[in-house]
C-alpha positions in Angstrom: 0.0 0.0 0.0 2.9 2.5 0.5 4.4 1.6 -2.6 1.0 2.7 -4.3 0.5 5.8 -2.3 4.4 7.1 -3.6 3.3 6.4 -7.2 0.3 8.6 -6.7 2.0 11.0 -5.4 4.8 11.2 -8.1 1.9 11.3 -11.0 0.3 14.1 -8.9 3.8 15.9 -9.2 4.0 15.0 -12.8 0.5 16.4 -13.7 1.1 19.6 -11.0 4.6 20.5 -13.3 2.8 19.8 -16.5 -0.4 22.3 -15.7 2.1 25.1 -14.2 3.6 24.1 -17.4 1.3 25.2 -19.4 -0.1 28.0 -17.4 3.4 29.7 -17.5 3.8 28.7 -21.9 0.3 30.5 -22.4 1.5 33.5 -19.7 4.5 34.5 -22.0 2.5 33.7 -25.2 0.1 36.3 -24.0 3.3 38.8 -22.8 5.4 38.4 -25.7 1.9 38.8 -28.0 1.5 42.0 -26.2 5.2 43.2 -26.7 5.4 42.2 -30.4 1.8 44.5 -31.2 3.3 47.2 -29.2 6.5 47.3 -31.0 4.9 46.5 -34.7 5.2 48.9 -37.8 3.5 52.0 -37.4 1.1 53.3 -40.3 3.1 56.2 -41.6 0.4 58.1 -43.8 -0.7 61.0 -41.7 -4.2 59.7 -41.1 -2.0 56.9 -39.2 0.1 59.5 -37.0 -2.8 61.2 -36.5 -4.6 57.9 -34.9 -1.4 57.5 -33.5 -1.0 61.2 -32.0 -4.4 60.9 -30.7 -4.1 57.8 -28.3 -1.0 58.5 -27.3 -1.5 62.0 -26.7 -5.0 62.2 -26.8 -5.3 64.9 -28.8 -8.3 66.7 -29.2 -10.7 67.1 -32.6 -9.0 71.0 -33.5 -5.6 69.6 -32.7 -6.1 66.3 -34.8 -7.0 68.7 -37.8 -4.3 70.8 -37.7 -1.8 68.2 -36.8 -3.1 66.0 -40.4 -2.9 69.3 -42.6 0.4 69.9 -41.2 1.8 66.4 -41.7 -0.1 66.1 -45.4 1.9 69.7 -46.0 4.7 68.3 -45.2 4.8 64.7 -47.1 3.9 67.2 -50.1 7.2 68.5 -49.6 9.0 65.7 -49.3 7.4 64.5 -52.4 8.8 67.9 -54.2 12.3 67.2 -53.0 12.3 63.7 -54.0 11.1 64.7 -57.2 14.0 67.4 -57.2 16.8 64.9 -56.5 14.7 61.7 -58.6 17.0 61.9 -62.1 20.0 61.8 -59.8 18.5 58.4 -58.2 17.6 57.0 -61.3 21.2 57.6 -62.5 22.8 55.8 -59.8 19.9 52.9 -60.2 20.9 52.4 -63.9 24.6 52.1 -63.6 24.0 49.9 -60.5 21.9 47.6 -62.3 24.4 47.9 -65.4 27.5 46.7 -63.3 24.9 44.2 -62.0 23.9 42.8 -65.0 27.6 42.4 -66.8 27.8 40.0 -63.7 25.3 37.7 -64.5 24.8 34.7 -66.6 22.7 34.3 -69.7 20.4 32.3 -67.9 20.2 34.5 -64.5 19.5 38.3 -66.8 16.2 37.4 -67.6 15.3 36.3 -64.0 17.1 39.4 -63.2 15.2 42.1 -65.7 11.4 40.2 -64.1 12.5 41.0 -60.9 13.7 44.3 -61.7 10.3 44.7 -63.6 8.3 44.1 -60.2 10.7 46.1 -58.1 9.9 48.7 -60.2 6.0 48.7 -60.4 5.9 48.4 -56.8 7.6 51.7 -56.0 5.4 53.4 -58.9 2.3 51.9 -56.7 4.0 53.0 -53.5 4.5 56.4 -55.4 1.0 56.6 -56.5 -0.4 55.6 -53.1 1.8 58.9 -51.2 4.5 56.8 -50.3 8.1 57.3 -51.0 
């Protein structure tokens, strides 16, 4: 009988670690969760800053208007002086992409021109969208 009474007790102890087990797995599931959203990409259109402004501010309705026609004046101008300094970019793009394709094979430069292709409609889309 105390031979049965020790067994019990050590699959007690092996179910007691295994619960605490996983209450202390689903604890830092939930805390690193937590961390991760908190520390995720912020939207950086100014409707997002704005959202972003207000909760962590907590602007009010005046302030939230002048702060979005301030930072959609401003993304205007960055736009100009990007637009200013573009034909210098694209310079340094081509002849990058030059030296880059005297390095490749026959078989890699069309792989390489589809890829330049999609790299390139997806910063015209980012371009048309407001984004730089």
């Amino acid at each position: 009988m105390y031979d049965n009474r020790g067994n019990r007790k050590a699959v007690l102890l092996v179910v007691l670690v295994f619960v605490l087990g996983l209450g202390v797995g689903a604890m830092a599931t939930y805390v690193t969760s937590r961390v991760a959203a908190a520390h995720s990409v912020p939207d950086r259109t100014p409707a997002g800053r704005v959202a972003m402004y207000t909760r962590d501010l907590n602007l009010n309705t005046d302030q939230q208007k002048q702060i979005q026609a301030i930072l959609t004046e401003t993304r205007a101008r960055y736009a100009e002086i990007h637009k200013q300094a573009d034909p210098e970019y694209e310079e340094a793009r081509q002849r990058g992409r030059d030296r880059i394709r005297k390095l490749l094979s026959p078989e890699q430069l069309p792989k390489f021109e589809d890829l330049l292709r999609q790299m390139d409609e997806e910063r015209r889309m980012r371009q048309a969208a407001g984004g730089n």
